[in-house]
DSSP file (Angstrom, degrees, kcal/mol; ACC not computed):
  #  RESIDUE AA STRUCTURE BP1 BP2  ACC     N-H-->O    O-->H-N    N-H-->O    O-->H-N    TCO  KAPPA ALPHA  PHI   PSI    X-CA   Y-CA   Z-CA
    1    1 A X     >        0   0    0      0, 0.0     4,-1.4     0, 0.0     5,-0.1   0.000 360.0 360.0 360.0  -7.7   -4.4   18.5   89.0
    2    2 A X  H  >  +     0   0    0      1,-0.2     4,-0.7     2,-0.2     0, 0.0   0.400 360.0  55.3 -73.3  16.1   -4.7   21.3   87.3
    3    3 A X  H  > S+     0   0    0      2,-0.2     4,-4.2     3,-0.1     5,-0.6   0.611 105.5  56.1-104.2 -37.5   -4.8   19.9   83.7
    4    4 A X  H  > S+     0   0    0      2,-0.2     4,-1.3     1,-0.2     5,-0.2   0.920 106.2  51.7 -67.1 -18.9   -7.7   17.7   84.6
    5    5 A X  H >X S+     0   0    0     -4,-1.4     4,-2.4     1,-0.2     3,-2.1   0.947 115.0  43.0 -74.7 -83.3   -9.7   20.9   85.8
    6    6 A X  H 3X S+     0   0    0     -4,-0.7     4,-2.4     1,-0.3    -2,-0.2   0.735 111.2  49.8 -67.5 -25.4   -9.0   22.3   82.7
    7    7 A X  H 3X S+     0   0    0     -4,-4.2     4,-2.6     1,-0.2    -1,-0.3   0.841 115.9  53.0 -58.4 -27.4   -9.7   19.1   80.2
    8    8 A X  H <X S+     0   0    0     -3,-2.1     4,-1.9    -4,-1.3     5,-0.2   0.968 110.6  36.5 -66.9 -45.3  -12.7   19.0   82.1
    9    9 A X  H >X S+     0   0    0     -4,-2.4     4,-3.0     1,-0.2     3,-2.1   0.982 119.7  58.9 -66.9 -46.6  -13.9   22.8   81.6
   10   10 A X  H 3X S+     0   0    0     -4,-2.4     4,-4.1    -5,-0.5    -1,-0.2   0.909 111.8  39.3 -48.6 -55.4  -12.3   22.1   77.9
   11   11 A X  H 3X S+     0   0    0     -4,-2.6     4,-2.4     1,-0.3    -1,-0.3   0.603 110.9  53.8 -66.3 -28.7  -14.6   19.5   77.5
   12   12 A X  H <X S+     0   0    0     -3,-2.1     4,-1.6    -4,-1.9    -1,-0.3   0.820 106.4  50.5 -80.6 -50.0  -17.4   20.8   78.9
   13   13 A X  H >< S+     0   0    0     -4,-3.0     3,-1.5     2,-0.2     4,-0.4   0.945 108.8  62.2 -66.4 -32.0  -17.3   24.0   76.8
   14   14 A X  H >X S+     0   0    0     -4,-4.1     3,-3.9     1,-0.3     4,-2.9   0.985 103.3  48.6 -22.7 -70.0  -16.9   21.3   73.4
   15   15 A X  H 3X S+     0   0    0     -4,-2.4     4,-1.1     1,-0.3    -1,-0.3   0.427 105.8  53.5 -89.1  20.0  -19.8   19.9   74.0
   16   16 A X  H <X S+     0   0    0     -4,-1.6     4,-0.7    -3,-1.5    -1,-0.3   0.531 108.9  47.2-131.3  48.6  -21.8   23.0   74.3
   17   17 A X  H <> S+     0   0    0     -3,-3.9     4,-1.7    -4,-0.4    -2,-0.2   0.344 111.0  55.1-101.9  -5.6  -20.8   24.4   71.3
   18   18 A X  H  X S+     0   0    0     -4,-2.9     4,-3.0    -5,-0.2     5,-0.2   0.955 114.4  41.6 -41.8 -77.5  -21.7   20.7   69.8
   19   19 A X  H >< S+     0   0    0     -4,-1.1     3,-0.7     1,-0.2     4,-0.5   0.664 115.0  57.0 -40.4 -96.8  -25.3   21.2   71.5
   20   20 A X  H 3X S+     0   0    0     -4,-0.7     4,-0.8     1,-0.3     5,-0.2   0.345 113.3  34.7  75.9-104.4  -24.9   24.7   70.2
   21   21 A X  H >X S+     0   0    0     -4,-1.7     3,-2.6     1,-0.3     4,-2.3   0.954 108.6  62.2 -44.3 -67.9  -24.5   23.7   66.9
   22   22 A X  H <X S+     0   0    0     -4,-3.0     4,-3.8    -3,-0.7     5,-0.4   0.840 106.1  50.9 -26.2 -58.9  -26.8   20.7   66.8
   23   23 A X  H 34 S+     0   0    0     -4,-0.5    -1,-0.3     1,-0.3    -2,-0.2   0.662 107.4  55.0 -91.2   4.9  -29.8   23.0   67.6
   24   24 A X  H <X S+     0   0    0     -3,-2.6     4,-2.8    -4,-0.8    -1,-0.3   0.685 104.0  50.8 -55.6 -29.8  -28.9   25.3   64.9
   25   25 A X  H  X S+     0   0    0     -4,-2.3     4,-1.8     1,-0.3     5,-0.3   0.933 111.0  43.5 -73.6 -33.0  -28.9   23.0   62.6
   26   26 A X  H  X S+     0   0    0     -4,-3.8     4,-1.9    -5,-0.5    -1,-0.3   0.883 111.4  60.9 -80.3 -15.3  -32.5   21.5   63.4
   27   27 A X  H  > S+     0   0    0     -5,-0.4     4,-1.7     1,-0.2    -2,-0.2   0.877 108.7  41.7 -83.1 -30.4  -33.5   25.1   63.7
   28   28 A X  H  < S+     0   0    0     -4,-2.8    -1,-0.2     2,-0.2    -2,-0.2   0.816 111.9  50.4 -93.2   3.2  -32.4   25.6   59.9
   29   29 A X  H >X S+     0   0    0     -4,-1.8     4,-4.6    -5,-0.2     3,-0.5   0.798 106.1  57.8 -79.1 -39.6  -33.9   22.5   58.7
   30   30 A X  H >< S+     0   0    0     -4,-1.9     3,-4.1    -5,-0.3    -2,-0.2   0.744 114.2  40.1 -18.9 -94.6  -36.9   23.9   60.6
   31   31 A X  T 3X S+     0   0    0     -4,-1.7     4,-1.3     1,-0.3    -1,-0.2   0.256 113.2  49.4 -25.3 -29.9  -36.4   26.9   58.1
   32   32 A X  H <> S+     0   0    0     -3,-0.5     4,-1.1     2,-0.2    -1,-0.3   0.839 109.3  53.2 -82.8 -40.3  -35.6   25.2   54.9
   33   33 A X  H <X S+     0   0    0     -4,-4.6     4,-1.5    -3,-4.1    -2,-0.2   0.741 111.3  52.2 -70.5 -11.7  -38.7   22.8   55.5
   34   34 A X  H  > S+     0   0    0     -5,-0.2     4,-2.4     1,-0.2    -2,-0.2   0.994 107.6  46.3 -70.7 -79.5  -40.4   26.2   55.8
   35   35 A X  H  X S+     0   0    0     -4,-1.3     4,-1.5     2,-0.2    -1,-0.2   0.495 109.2  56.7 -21.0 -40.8  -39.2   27.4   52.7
   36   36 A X  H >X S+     0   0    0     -4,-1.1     3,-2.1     2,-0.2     4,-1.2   1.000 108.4  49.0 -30.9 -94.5  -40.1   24.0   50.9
   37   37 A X  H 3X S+     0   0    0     -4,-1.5     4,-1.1     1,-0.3    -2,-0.2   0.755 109.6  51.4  -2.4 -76.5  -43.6   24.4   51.9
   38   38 A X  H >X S+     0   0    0     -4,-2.4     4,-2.3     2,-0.2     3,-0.9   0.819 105.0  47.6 -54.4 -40.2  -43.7   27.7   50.9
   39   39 A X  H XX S+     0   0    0     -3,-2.1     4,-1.2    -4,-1.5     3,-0.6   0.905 118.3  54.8 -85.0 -74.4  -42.3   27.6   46.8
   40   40 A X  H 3X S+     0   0    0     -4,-1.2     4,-1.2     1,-0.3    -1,-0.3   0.462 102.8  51.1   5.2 -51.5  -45.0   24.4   46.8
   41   41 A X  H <X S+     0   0    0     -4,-1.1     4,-2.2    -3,-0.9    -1,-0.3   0.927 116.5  38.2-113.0 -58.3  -47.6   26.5   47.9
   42   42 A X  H <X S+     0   0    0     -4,-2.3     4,-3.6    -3,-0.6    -2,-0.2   0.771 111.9  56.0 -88.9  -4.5  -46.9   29.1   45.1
   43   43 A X  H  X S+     0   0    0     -4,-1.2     4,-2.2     2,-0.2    -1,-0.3   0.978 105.1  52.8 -66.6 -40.7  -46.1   26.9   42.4
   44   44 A X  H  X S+     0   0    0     -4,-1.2     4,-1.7     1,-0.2    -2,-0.2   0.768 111.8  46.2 -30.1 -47.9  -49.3   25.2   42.8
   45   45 A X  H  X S+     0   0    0     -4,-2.2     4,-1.0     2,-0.2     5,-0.2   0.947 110.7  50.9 -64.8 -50.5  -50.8   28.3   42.6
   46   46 A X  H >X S+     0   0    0     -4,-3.6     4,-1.7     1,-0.2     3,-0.9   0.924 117.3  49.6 -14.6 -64.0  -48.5   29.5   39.3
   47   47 A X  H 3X S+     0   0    0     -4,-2.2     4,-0.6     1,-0.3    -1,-0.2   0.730 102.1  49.3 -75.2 -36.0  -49.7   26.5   38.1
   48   48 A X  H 3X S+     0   0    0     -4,-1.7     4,-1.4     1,-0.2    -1,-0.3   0.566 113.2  54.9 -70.5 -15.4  -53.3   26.6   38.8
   49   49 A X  H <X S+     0   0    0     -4,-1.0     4,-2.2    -3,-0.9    -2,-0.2   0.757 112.5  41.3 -96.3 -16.1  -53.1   30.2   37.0
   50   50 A X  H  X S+     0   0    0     -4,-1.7     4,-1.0    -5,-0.2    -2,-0.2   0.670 107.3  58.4 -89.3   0.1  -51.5   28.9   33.8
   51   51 A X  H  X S+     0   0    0     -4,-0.6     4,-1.9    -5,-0.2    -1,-0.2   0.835 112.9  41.9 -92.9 -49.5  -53.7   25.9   33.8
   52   52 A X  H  X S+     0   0    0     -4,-1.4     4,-1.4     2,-0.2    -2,-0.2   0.908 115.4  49.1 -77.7 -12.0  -56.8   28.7   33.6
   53   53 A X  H ><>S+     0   0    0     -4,-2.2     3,-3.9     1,-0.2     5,-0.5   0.904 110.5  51.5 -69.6 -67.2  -54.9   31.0   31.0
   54   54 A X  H 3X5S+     0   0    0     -4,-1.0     4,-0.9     1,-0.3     5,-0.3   0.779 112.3  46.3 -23.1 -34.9  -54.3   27.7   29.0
   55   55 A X  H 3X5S+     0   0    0     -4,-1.9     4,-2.6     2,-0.2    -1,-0.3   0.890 111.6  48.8 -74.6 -30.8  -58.1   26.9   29.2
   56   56 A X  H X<5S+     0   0    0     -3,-3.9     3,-1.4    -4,-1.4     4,-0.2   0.915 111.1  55.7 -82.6 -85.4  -59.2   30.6   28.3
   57   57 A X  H 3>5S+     0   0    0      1,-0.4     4,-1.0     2,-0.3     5,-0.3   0.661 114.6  35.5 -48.6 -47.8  -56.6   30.3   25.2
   58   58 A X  H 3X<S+     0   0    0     -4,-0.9     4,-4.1    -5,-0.5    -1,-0.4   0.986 115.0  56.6 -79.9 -42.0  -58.1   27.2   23.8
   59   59 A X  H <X S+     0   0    0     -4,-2.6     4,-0.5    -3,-1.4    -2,-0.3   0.736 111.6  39.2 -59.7 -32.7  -61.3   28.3   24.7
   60   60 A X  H >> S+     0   0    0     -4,-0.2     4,-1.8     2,-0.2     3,-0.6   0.827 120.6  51.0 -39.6 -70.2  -60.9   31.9   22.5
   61   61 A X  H 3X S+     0   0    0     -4,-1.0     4,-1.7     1,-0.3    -2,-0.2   0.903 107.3  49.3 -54.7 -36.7  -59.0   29.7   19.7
   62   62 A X  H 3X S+     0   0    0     -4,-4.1     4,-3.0    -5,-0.3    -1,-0.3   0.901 113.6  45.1 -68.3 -28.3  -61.7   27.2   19.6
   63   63 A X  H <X S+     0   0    0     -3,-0.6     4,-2.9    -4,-0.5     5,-0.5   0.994 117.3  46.1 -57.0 -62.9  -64.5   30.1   19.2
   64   64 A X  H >X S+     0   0    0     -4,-1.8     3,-2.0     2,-0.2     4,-0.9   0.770 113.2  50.4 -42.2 -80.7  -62.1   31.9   16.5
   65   65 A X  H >X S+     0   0    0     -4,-1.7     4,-5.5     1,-0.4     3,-1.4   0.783 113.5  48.0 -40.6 -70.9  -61.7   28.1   14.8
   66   66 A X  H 3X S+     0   0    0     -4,-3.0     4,-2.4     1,-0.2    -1,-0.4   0.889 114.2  44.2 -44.3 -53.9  -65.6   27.9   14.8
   67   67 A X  H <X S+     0   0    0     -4,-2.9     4,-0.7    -3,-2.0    -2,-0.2   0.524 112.4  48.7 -79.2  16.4  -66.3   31.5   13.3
   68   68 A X  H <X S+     0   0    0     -3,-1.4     4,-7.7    -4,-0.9    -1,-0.2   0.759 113.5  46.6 -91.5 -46.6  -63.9   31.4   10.8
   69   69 A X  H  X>S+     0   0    0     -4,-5.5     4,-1.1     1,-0.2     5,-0.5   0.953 114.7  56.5 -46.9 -66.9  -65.3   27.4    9.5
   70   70 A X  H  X5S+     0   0    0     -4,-2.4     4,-2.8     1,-0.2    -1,-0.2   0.828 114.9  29.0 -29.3 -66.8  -68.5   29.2    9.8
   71   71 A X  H  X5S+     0   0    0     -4,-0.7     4,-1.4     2,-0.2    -1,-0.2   0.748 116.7  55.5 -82.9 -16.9  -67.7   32.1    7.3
   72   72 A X  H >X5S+     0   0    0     -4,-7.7     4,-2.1    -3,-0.5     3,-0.8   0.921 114.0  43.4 -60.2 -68.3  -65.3   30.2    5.0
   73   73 A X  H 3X5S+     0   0    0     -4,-1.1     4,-0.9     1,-0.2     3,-0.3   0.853 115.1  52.6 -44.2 -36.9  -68.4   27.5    4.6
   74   74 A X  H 3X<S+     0   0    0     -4,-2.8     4,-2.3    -5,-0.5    -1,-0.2   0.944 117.0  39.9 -40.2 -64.5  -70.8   31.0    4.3
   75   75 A X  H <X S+     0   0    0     -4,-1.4     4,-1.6    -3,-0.8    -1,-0.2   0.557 108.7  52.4 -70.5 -31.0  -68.4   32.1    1.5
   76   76 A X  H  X S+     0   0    0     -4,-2.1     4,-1.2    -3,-0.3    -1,-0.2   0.521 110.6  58.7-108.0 -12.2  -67.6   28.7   -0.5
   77   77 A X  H >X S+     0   0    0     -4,-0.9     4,-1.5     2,-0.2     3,-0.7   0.951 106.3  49.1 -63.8 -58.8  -72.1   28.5   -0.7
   78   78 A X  H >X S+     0   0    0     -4,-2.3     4,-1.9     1,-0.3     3,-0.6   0.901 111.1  48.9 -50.6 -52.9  -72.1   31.7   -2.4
   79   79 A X  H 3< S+     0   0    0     -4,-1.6    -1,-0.3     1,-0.3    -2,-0.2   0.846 108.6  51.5 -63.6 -25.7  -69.7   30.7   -4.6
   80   80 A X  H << S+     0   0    0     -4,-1.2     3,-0.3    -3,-0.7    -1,-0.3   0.707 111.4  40.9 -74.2  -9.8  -71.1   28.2   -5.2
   81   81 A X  H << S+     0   0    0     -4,-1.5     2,-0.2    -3,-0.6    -2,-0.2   0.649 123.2  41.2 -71.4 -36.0  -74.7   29.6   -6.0
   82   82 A X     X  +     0   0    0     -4,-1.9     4,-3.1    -5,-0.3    -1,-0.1  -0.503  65.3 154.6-146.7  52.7  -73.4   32.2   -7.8
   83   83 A X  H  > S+     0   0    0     -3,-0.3     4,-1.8    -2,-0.2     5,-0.4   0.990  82.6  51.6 -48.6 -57.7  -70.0   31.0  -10.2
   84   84 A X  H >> S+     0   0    0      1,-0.3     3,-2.6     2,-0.2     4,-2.4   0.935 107.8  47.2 -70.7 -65.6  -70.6   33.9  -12.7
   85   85 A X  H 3> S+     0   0    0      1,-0.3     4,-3.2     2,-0.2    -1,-0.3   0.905 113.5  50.5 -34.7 -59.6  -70.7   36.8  -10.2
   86   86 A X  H 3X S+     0   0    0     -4,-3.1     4,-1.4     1,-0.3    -1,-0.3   0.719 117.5  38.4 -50.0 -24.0  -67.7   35.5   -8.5
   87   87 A X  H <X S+     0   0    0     -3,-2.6     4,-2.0    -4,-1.8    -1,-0.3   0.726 117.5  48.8 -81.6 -27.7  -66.0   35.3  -11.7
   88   88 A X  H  X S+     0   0    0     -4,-2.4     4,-4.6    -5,-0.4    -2,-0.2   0.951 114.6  46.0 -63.7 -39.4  -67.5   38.6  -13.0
   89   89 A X  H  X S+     0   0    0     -4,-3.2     4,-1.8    -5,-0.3    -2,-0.2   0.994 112.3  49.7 -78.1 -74.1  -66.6   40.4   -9.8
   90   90 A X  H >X S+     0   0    0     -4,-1.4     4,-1.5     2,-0.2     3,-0.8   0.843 115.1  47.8 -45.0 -54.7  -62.5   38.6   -9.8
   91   91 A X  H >X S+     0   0    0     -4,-2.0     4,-1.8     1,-0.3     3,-0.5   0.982 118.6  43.2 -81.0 -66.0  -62.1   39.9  -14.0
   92   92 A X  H 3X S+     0   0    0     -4,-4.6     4,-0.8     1,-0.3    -1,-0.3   0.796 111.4  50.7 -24.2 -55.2  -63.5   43.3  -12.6
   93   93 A X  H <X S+     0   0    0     -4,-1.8     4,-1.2    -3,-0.8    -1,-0.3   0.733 116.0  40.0 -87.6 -26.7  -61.3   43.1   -9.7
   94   94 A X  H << S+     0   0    0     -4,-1.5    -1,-0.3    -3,-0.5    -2,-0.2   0.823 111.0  58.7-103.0  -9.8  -57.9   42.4  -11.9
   95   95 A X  H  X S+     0   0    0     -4,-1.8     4,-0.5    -5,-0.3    -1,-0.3   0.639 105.1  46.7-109.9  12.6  -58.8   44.8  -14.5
   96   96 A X  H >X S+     0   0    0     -4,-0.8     3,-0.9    -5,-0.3     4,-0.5   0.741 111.9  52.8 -74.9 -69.6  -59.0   47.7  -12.2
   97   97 A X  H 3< S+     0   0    0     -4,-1.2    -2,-0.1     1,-0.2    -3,-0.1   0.540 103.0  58.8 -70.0  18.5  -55.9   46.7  -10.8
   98   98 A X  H 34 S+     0   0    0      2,-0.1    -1,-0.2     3,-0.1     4,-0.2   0.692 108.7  40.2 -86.7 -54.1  -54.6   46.6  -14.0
   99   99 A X  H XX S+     0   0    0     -3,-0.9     3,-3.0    -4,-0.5     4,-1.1   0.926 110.6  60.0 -76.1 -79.4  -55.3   50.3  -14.9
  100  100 A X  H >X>S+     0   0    0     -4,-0.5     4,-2.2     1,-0.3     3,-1.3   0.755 109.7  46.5  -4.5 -64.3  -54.3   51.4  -11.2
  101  101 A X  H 345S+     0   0    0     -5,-0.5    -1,-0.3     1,-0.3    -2,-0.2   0.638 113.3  43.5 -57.7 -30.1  -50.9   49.8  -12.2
  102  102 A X  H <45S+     0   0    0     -3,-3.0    -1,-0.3    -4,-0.2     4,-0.2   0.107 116.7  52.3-104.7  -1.4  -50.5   51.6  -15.8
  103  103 A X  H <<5S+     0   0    0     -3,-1.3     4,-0.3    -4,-1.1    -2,-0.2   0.656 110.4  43.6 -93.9 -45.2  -51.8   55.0  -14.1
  104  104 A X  T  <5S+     0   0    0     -4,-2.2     4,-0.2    -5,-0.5    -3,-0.2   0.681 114.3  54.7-111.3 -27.6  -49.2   55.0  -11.2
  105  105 A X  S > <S+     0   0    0     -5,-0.5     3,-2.1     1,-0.2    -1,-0.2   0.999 112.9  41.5 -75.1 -47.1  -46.4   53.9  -14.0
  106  106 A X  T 3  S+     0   0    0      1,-0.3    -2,-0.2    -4,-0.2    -1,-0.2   0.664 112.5  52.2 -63.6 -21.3  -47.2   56.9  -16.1
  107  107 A X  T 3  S+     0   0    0     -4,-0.3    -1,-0.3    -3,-0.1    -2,-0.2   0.270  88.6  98.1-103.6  23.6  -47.5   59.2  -13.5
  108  108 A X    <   -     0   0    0     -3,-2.1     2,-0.2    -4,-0.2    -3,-0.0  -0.694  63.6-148.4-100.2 167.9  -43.9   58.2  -11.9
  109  109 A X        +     0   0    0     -2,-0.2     2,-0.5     3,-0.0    -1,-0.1  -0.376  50.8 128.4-119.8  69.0  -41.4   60.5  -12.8
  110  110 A X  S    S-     0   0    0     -2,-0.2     3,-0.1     1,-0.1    -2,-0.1  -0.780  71.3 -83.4 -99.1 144.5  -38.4   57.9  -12.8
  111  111 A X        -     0   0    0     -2,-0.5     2,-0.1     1,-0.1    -1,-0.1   0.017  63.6 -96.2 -33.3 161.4  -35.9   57.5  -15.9
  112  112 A X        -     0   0    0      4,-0.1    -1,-0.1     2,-0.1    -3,-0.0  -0.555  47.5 -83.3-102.0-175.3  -37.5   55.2  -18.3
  113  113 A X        -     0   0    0     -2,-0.1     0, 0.0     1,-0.1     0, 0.0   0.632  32.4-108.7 -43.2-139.9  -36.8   51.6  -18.4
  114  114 A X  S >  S+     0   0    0      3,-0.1     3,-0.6     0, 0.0    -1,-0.1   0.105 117.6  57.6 -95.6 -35.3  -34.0   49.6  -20.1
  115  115 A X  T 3  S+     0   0    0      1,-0.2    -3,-0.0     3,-0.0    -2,-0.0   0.891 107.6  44.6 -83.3 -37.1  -36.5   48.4  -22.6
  116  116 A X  T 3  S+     0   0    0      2,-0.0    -1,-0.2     0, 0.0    -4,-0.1   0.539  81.6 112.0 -83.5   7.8  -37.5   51.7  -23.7
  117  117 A X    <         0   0    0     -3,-0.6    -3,-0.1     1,-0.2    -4,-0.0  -0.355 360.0 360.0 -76.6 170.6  -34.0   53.4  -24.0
  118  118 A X              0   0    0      0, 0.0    -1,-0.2     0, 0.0    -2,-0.0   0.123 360.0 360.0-145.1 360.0  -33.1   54.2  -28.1
């Protein structure tokens, strides 16, 4: 009778490393649902902070949008009021940068061109 004594204790000890197991396992679903919870909780939050940069960034871009329309339209009045200045002022502008350009060539001290060689 001593095998049944021992299938019994055998049996006995199965099942309660079965139980055992069993209430790890609900204790690490516990733990996982914890865990869940928790990256939820801070994406929602993530999300709620990219949601206000995203607002501040259009909100900046639209301001920018607005002063630029503002000073292009500022700028295309003038010209228009005032053709001959704008033109006087561009012929200025390009023959000054004309001389600049014939100054800084004269003053370089590099071999001279291909076109000038004899």
């Amino acid at each position: 009778m001593a095998t049944s004594n021992e299938d019994a204790t055998s049996k006995s000890q199965k099942d309660d490393a079965l139980e055992a197991m069993e209430k790890q396992v609900t204790q690490l679903r516990r733990e996982i649902s914890k865990i869940n919870r928790t990256l939820a909780q801070y994406a929602d939050e993530a999300g709620d902070e990219v949601t206000g940069w995203y607002d501040s960034a259009t909100g900046k871009a639209s301001r920018a949008a607005s002063a630029l329309r503002s000073q292009a339209q500022s700028v295309s009045g003038t010209v228009r009021e005032n053709p001959g200045t704008v033109s006087s002022a561009m012929l200025i502008g390009g023959v000054i940068g004309l001389m600049v350009g014939v100054l800084l060539n004269q003053h370089s001290g590099r071999e001279p061109h291909w076109f000038d060689r004899r």
